[in-house]
N, CA, C and O of each residue as an XYZ file, in Angstrom:
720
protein
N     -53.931     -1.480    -38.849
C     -53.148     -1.347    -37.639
C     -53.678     -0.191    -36.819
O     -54.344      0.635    -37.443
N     -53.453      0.045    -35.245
C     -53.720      0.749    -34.746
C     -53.417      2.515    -34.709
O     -53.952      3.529    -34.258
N     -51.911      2.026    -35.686
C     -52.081      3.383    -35.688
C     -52.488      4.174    -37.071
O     -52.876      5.307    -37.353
N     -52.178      2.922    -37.803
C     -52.807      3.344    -39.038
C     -54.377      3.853    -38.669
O     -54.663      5.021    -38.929
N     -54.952      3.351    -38.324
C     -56.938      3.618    -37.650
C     -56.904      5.232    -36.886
O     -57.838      6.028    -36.981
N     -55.725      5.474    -36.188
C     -55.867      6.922    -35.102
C     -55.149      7.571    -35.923
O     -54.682      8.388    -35.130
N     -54.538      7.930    -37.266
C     -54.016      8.943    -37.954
C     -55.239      9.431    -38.820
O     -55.801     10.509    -39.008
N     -55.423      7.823    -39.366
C     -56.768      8.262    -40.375
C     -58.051      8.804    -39.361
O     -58.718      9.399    -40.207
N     -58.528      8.906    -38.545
C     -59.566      9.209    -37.829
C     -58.833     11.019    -37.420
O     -59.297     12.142    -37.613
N     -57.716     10.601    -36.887
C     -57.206     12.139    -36.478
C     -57.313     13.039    -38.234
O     -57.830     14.146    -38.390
N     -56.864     12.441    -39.027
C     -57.112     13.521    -40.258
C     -58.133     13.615    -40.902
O     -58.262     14.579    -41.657
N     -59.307     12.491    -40.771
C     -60.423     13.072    -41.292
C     -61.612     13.539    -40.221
O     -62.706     14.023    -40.513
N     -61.059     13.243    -38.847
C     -62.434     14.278    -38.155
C     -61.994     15.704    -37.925
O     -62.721     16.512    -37.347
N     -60.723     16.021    -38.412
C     -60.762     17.615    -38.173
C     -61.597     18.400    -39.247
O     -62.167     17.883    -40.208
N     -61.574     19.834    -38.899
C     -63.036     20.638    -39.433
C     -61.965     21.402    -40.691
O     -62.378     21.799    -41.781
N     -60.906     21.456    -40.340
C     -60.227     22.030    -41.362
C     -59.064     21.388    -41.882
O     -58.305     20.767    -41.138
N     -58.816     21.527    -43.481
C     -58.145     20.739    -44.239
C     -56.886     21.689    -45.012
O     -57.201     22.600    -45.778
N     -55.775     21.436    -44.783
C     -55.035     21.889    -46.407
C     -55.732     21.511    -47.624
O     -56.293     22.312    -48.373
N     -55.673     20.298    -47.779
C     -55.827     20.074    -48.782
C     -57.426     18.925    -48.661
O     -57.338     18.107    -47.745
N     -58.528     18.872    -49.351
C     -59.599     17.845    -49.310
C     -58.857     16.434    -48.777
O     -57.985     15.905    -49.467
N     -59.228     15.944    -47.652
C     -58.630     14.488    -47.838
C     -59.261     13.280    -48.688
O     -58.767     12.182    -48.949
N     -60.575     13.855    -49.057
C     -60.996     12.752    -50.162
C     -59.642     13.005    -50.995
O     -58.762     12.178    -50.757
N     -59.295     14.098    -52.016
C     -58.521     14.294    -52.948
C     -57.019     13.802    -52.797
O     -56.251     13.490    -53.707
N     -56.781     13.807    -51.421
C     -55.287     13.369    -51.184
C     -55.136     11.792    -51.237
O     -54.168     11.120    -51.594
N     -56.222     11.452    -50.835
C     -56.455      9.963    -51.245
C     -56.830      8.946    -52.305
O     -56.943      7.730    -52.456
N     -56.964     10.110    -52.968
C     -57.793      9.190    -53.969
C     -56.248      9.337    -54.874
O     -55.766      8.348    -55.425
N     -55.596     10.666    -54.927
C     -54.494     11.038    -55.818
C     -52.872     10.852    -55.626
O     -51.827     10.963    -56.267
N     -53.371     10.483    -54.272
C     -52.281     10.199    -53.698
C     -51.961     10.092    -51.955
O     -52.707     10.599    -51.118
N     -50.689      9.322    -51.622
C     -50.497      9.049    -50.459
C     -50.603     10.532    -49.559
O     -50.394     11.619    -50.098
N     -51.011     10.368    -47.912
C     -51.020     11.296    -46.986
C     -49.476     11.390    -46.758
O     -48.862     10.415    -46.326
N     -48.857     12.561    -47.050
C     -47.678     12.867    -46.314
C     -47.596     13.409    -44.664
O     -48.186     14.377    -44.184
N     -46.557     12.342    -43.894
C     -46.771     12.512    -42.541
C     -45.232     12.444    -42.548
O     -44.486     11.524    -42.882
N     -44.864     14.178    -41.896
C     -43.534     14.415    -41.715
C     -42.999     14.201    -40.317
O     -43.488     14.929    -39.453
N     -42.324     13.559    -40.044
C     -41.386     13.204    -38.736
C     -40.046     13.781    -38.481
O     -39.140     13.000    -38.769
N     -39.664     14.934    -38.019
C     -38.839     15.538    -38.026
C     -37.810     15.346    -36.264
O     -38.397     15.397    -35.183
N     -36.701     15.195    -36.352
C     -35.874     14.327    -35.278
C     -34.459     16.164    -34.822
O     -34.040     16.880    -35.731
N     -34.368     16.223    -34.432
C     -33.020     16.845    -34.198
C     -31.632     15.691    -34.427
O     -30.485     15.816    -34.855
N     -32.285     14.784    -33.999
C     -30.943     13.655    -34.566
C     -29.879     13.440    -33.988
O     -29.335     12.417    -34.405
N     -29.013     14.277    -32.726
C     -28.001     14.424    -32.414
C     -28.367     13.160    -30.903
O     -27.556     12.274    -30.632
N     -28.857     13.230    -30.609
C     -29.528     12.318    -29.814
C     -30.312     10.501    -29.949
O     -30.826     10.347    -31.057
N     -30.399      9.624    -29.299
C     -30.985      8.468    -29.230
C     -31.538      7.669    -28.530
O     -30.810      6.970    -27.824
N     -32.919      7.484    -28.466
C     -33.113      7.108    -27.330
C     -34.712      6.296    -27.353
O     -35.484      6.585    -28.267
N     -34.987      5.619    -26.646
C     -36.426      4.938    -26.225
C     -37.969      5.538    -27.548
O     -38.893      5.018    -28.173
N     -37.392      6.825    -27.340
C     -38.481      7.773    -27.851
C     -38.243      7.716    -29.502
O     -39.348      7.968    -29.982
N     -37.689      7.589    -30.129
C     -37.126      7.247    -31.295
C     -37.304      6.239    -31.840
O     -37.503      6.234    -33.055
N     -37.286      5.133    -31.137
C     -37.008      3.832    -31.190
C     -38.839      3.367    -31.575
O     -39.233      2.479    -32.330
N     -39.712      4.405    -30.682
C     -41.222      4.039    -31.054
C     -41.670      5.340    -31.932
O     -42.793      5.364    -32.436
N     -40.961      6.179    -32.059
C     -41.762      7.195    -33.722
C     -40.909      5.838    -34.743
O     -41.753      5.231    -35.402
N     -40.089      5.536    -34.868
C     -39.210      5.064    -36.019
C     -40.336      3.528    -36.224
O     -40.622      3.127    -37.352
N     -40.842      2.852    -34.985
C     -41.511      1.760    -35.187
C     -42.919      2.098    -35.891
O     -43.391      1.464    -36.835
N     -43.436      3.084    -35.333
C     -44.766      4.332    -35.788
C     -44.394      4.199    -37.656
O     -44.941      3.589    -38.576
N     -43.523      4.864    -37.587
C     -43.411      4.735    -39.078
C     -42.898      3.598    -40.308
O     -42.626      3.826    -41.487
N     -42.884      2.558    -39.698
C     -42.706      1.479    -40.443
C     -43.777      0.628    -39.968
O     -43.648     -0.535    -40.352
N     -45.081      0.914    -39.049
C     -46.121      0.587    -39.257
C     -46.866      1.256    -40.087
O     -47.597      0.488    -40.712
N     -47.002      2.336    -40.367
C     -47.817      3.060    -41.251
C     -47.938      2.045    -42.419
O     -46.964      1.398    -42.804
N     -49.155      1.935    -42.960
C     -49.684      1.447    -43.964
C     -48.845      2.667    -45.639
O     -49.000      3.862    -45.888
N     -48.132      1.713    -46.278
C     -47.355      2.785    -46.926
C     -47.916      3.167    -48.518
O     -47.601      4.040    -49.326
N     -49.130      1.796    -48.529
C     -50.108      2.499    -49.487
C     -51.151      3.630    -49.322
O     -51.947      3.960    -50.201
N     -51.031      4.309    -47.819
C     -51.491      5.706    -47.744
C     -50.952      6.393    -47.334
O     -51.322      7.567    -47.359
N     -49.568      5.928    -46.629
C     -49.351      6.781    -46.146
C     -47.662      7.392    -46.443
O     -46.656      6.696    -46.301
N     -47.668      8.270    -46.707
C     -45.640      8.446    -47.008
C     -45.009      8.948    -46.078
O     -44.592     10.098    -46.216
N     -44.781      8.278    -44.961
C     -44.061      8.796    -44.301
C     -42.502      9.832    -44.378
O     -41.587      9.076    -44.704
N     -42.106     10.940    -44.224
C     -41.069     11.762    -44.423
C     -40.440     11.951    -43.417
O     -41.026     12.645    -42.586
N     -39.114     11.480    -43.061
C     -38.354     11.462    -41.985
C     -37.195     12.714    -42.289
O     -36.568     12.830    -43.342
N     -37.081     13.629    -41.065
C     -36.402     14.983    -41.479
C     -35.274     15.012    -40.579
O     -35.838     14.780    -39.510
N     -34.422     15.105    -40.395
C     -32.925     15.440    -39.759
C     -32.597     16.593    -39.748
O     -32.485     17.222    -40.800
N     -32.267     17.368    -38.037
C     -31.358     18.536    -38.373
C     -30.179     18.379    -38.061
O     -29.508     19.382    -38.306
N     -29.474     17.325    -37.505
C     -28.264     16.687    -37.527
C     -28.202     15.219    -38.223
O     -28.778     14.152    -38.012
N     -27.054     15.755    -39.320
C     -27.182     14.603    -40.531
C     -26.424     13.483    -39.927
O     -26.822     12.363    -40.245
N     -25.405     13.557    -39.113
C     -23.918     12.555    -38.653
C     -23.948     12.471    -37.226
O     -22.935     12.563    -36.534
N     -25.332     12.263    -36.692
C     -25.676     11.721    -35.356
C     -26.497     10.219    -35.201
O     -26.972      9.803    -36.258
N     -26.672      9.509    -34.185
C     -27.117      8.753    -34.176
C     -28.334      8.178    -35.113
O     -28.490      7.193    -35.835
N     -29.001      9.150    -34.777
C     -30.341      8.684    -35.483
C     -30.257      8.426    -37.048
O     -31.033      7.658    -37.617
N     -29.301      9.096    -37.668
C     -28.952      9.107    -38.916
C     -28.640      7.729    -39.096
O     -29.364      7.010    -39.785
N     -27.283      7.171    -38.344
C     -27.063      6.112    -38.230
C     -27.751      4.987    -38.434
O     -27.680      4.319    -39.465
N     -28.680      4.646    -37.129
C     -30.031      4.358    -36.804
C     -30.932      3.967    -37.928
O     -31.548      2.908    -38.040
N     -30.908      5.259    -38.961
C     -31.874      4.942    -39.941
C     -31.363      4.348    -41.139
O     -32.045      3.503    -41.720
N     -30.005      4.766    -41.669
C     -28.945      4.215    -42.420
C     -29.237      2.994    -42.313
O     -29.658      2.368    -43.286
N     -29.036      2.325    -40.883
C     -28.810      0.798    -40.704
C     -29.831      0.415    -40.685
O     -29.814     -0.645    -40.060
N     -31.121      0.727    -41.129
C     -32.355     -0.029    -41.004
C     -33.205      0.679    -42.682
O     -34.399      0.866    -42.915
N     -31.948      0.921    -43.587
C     -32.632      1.517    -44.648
C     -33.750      2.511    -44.886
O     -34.363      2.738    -45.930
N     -33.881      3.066    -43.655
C     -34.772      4.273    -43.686
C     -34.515      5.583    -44.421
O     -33.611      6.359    -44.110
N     -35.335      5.763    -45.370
C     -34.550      7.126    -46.242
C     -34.751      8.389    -44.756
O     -35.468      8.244    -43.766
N     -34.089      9.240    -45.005
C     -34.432     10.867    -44.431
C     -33.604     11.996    -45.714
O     -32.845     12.018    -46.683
N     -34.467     12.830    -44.787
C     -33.861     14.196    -45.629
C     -33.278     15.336    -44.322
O     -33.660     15.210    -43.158
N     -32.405     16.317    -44.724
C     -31.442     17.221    -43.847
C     -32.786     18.232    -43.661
O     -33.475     18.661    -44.587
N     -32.940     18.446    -42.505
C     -33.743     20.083    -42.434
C     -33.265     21.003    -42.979
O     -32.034     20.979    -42.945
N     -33.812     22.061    -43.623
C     -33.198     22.975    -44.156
C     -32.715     24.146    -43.167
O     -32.462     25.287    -43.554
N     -32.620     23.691    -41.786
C     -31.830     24.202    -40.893
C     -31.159     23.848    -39.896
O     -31.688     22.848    -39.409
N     -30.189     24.181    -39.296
C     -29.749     23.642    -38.146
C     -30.643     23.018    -37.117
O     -31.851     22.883    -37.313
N     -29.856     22.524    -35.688
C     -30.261     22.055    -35.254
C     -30.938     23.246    -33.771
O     -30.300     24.048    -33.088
N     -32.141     22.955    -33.738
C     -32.735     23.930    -32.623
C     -32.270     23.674    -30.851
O     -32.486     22.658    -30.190
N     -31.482     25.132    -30.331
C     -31.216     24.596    -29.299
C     -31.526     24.031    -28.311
O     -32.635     24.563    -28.283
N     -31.535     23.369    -27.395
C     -31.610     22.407    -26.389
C     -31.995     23.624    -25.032
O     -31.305     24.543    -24.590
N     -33.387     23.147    -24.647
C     -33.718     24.507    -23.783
C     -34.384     23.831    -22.547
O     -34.593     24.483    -21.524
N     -34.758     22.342    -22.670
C     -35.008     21.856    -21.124
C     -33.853     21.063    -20.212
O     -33.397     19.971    -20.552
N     -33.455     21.761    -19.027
C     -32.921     21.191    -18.245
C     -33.448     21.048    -17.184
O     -34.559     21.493    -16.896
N     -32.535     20.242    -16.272
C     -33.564     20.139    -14.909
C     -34.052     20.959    -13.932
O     -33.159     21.479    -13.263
N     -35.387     21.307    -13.564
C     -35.649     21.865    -12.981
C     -36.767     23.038    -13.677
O     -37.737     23.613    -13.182
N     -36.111     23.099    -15.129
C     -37.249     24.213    -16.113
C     -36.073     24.588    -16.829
O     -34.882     24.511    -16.528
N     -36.695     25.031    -17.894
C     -35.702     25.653    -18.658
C     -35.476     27.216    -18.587
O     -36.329     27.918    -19.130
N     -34.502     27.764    -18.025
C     -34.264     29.473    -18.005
C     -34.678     30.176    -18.768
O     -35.033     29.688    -19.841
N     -34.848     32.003    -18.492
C     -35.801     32.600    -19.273
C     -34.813     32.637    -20.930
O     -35.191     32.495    -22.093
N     -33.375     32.907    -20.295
C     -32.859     32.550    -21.613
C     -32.154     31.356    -22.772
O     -31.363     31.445    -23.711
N     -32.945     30.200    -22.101
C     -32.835     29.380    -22.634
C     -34.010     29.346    -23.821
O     -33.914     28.717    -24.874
N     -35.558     30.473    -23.252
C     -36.041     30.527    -23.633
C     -36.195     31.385    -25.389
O     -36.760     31.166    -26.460
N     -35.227     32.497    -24.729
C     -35.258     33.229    -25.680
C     -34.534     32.860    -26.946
O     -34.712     33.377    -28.049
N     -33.607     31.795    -26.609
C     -32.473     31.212    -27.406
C     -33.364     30.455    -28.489
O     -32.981     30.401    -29.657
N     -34.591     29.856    -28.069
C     -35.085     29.001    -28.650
C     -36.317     29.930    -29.185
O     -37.208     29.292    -29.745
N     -36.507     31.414    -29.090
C     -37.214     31.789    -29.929
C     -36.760     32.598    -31.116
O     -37.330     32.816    -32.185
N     -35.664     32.960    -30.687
C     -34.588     33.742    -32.056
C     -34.552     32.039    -32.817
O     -34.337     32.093    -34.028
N     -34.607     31.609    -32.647
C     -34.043     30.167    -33.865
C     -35.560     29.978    -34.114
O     -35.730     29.698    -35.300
N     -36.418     30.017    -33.606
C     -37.979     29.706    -34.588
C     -38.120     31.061    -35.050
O     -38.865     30.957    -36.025
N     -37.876     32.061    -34.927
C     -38.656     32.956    -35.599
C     -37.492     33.076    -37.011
O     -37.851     33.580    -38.075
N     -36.124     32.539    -36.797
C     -35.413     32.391    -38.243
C     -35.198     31.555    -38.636
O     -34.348     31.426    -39.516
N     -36.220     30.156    -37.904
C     -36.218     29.431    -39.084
C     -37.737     29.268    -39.548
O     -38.048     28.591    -40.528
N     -38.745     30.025    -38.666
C     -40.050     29.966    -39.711
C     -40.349     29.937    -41.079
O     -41.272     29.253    -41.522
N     -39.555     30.706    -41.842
C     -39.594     30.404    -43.594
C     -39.205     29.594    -44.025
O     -39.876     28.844    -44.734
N     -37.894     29.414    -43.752
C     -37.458     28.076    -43.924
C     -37.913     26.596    -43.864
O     -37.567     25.709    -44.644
N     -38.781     26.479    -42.764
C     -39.621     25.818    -42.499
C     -40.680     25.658    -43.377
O     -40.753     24.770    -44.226
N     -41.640     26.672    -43.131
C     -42.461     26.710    -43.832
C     -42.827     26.158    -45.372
O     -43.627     25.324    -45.798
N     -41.979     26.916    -45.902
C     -41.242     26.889    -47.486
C     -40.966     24.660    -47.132
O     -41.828     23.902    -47.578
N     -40.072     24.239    -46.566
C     -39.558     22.828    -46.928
C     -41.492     21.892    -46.995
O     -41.959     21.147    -47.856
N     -42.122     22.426    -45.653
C     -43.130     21.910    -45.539
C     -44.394     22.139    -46.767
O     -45.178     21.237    -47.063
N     -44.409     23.291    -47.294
C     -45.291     23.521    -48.141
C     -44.385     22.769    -49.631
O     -45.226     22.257    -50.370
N     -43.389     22.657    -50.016
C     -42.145     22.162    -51.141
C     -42.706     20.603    -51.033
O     -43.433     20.271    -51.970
N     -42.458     19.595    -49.998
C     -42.949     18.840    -49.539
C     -44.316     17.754    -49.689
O     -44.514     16.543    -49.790
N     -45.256     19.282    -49.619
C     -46.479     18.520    -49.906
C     -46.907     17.844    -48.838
O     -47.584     16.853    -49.111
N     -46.626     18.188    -47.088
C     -46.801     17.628    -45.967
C     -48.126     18.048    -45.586
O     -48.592     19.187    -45.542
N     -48.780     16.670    -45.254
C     -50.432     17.009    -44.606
C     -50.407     17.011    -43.203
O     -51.076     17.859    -42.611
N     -49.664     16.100    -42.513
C     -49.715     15.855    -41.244
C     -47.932     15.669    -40.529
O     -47.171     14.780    -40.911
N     -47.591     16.643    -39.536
C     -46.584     16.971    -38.795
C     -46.880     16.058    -37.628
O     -47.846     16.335    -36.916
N     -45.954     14.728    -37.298
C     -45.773     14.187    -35.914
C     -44.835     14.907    -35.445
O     -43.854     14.797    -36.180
N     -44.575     15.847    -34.263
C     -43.407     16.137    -33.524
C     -43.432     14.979    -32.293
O     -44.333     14.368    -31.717
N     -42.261     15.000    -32.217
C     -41.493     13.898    -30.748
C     -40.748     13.776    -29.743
O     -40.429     12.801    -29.063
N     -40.326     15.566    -29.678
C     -39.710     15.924    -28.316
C     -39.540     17.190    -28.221
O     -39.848     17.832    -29.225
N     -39.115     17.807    -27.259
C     -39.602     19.283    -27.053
C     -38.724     20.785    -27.693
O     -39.020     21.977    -27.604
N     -37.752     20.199    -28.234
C     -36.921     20.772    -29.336
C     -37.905     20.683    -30.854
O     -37.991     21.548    -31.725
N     -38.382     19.725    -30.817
C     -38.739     19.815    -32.725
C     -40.353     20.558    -32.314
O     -40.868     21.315    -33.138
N     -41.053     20.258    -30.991
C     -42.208     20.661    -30.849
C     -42.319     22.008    -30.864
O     -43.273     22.569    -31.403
N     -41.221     22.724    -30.195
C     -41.002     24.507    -30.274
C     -40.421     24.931    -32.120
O     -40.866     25.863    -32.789
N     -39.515     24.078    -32.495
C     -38.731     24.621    -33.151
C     -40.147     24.377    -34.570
O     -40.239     25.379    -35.279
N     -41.043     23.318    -34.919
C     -41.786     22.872    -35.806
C     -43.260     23.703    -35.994
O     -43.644     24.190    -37.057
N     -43.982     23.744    -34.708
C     -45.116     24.224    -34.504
C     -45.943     25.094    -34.879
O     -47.137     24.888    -35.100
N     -45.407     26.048    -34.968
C     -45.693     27.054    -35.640
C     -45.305     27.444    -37.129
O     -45.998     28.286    -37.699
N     -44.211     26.860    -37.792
C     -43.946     26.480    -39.295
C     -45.615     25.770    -39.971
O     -46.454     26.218    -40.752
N     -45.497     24.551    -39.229
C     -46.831     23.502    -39.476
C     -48.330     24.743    -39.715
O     -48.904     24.996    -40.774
N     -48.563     25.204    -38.586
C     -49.655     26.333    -38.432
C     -49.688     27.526    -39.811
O     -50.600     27.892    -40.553
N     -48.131     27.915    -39.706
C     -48.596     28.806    -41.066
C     -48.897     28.054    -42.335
O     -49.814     28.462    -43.047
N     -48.377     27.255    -42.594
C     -47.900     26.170    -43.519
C     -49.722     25.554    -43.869
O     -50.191     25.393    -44.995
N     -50.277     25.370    -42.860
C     -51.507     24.629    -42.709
C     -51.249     23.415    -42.669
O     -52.076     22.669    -43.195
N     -50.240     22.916    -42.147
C     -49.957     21.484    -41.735
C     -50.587     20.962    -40.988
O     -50.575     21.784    -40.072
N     -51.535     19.658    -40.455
C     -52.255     19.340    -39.413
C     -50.867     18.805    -39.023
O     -49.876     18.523    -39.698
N     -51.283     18.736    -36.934
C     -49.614     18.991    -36.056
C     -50.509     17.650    -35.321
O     -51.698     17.530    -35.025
N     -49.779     17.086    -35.241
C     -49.649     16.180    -33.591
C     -48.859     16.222    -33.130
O     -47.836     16.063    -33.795
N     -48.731     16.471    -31.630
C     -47.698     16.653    -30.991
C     -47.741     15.454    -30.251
O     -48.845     15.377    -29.711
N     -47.162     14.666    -30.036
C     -46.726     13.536    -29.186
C     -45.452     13.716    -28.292
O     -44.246     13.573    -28.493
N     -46.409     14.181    -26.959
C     -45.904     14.228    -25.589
C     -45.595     13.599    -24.863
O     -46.415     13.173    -24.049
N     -43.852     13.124    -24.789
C     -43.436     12.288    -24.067
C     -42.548     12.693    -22.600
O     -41.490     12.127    -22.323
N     -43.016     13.497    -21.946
C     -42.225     14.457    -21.267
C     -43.291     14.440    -19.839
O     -44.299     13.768    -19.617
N     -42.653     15.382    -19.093
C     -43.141     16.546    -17.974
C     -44.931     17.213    -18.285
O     -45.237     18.223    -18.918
N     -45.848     16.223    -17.584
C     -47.095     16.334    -18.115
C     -47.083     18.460    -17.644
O     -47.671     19.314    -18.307
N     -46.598     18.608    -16.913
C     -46.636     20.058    -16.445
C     -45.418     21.121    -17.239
O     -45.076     22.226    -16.819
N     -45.005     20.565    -18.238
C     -43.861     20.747    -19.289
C     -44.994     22.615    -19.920
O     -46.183     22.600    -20.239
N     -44.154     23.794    -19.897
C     -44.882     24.907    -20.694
C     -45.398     24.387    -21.600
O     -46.595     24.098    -21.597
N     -44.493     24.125    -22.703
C     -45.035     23.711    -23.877
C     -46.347     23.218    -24.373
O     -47.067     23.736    -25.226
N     -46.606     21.706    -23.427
C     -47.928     21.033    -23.602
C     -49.131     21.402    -23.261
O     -50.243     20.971    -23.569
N     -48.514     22.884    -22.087
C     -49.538     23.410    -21.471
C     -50.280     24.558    -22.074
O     -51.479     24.839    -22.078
N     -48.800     25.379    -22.786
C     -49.552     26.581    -23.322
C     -49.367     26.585    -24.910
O     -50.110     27.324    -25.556
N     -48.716     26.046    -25.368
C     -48.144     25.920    -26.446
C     -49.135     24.883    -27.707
O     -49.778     25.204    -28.707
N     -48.971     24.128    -27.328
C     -49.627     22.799    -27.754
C     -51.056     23.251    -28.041
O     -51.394     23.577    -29.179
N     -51.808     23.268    -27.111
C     -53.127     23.629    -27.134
C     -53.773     25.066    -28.364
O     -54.935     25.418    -28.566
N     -52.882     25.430    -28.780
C     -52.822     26.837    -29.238
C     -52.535     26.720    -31.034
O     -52.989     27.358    -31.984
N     -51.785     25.841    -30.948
C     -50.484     25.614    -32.310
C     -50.677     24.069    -32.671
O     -50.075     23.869    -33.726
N     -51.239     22.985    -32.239
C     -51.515     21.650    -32.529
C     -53.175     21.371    -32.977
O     -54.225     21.846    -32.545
N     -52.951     20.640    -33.762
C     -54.461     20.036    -33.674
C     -54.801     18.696    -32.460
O     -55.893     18.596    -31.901
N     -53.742     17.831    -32.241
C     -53.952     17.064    -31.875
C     -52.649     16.821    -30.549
O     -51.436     16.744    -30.749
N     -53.124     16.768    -29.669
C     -52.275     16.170    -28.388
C     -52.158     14.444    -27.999
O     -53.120     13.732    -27.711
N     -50.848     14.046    -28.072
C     -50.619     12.479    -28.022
C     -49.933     12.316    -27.083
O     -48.774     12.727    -27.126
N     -50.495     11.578    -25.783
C     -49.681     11.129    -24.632
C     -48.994     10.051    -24.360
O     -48.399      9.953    -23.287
């Protein structure tokens, strides 16, 4: 499948590895974590959730993460037998509104990554995660830099404001891979 072909190409032409991907393959499935805030539902969901029930599941294990357990998406996945697991933190606040997001919307959303970086970190390295899809601009701030210390390879899949900070300064810095 197609996307099975652009994960495997995205994880074996990068120059740097967590872990050998000969070895992850031969020993076992690629873990590819999908992490949702959850409180929300929408279009964008509807194609990571299809993303991951295309994945070829003899390589690939997909890990679906929730930071709201009793929101839609939970639902969503309930009713379509999709396992997930709870983030080991809340849910990261909500910092784009229209027009840009304020300087302290900004800051709101960096006190919550810089306490939940261990946390993070720690679930992702516990885990055994090779490859981080983020899918909207809450899990992309709140994930990104967990993934980076962690040595997680990141795709960020940008569905937003092509002039969005994030994709501009963020992304490029903290991702391996940019998805439009």
């Amino acid at each position: 499948m197609d996307c099975d072909i652009a994960v495997s190409n995205f994880w074996l032409s990068g120059k740097e590895f967590r872990r050998d991907p000969v070895e992850v393959m031969s020993n076992g499935r690629i873990t590819v974590c999908f992490p949702f805030v959850g409180n929300s539902f929408g279009g964008s969901h509807v194609s990571a959730i299809k993303l991951i029930l295309a994945l070829d599941q003899g390589t690939y294990r997909p890990l679906v993460v929730l930071h709201v357990k009793d929101g839609p998406v939970a639902s969503y996945l309930e009713k379509n037998g999709i396992p997930y697991l709870v983030a080991p933190v809340g849910a990261p606040p909500l910092v784009q509104r229209r027009g840009g997001s304020s300087v302290s919307d900004m800051l709101s959303m960096a006190r919550f990554v810089s306490g939940a970086i261990p946390s993070l970190v720690r679930f992702l390295k516990q885990h055994e995660v090779d490859i981080l899809h983020s899918n909207d601009g809450q899990i992309h701030a709140a994930w990104s830099i967990p993934a980076r210390l962690a040595g997680v390879r990141h795709i960020w899949h940008h569905r937003a404001d092509p002039e969005a900070f994030g994709v501009n300064y963020l992304a490029p810095v903290l991702s391996h891979q940019i998805v439009a």
